[in-house]
C-alpha positions as CSV (number, residue, x, y, z in Angstrom):
1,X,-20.8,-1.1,-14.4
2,X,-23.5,-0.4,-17.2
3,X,-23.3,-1.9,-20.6
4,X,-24.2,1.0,-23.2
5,X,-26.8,0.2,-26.1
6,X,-24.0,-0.5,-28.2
7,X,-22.6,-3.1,-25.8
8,X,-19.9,-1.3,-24.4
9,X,-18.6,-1.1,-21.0
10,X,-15.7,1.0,-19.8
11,X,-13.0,-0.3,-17.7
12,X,-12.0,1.3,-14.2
13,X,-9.2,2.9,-14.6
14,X,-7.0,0.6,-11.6
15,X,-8.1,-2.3,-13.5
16,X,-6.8,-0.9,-16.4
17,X,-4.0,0.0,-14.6
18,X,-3.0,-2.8,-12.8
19,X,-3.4,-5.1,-16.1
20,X,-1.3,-2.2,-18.3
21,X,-4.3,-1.9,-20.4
22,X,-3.6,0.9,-22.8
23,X,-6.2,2.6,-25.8
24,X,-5.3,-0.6,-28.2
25,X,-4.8,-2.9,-25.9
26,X,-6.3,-6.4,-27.2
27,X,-8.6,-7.7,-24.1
28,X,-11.2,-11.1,-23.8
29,X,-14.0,-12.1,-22.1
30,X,-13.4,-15.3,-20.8
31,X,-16.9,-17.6,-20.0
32,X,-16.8,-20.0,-17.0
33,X,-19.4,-21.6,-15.2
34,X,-19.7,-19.0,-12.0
35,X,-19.8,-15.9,-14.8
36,X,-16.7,-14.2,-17.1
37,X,-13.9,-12.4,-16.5
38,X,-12.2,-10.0,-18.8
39,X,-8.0,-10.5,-19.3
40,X,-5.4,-9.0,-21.5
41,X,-5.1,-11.1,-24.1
42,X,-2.5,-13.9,-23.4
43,X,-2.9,-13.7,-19.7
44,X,-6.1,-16.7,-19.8
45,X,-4.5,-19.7,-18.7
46,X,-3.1,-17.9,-15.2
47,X,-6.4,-15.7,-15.1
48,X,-9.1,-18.6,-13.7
49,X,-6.1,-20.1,-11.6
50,X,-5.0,-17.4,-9.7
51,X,-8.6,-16.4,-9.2
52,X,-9.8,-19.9,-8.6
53,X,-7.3,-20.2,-6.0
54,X,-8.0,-17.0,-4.3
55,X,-11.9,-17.5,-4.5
56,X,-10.8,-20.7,-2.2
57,X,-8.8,-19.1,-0.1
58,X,-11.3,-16.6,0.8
59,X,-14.0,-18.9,0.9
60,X,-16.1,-18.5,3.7
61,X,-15.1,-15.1,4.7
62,X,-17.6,-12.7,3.9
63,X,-20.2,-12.4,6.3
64,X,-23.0,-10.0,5.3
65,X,-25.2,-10.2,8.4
66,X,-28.1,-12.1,6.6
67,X,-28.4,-9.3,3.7
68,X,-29.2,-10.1,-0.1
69,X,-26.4,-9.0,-2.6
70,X,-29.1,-6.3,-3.3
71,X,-29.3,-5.4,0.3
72,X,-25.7,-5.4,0.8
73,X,-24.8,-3.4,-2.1
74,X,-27.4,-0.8,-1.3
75,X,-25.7,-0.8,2.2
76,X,-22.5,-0.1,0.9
77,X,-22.8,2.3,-1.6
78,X,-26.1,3.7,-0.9
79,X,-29.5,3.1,-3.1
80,X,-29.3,3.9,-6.6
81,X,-32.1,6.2,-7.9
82,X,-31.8,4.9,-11.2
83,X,-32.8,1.8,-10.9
84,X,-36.5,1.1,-11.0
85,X,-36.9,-1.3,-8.4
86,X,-41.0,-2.1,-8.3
């Protein structure tokens, strides 16, 4: 996901979907230490449990054969020619 010069990013639509975000729909970015994650607004106090607890449960799990994030992302989708990666 890009953020556009005017600081906007656009949800995927299952996200948007799966939270019943609507055009209207009030939404936060919540900050925590590891990064921030974006919830419908009165759904914060569940959101960092329920991922807290699933980032433990899969803990461990993800093997990527030695590969950086960078390496690993360009595996999976394929290198991006827009990036300018000197």
């Amino acid at each position: 996901m890009r953020v556009t010069e005017k600081g906007q990013v656009t949800i995927p639509k299952d996200i948007r979907d799966r939270l019943g975000i609507k055009p209207g729909s009030d939404v936060d970015f919540v900050v925590a230490d590891a990064g921030i994650m974006l919830v419908k607004n009165g759904d914060t106090s569940d959101a960092f449990k329920n991922f807290d607890a699933w980032a433990r449960s899969v803990e461990g799990t993800f093997d990527t054969n030695g590969m950086t994030s960078d390496e690993y992302v360009d595996w999976l989708r394929g290198p991006r020619d827009d990036l300018d990666r000197h």
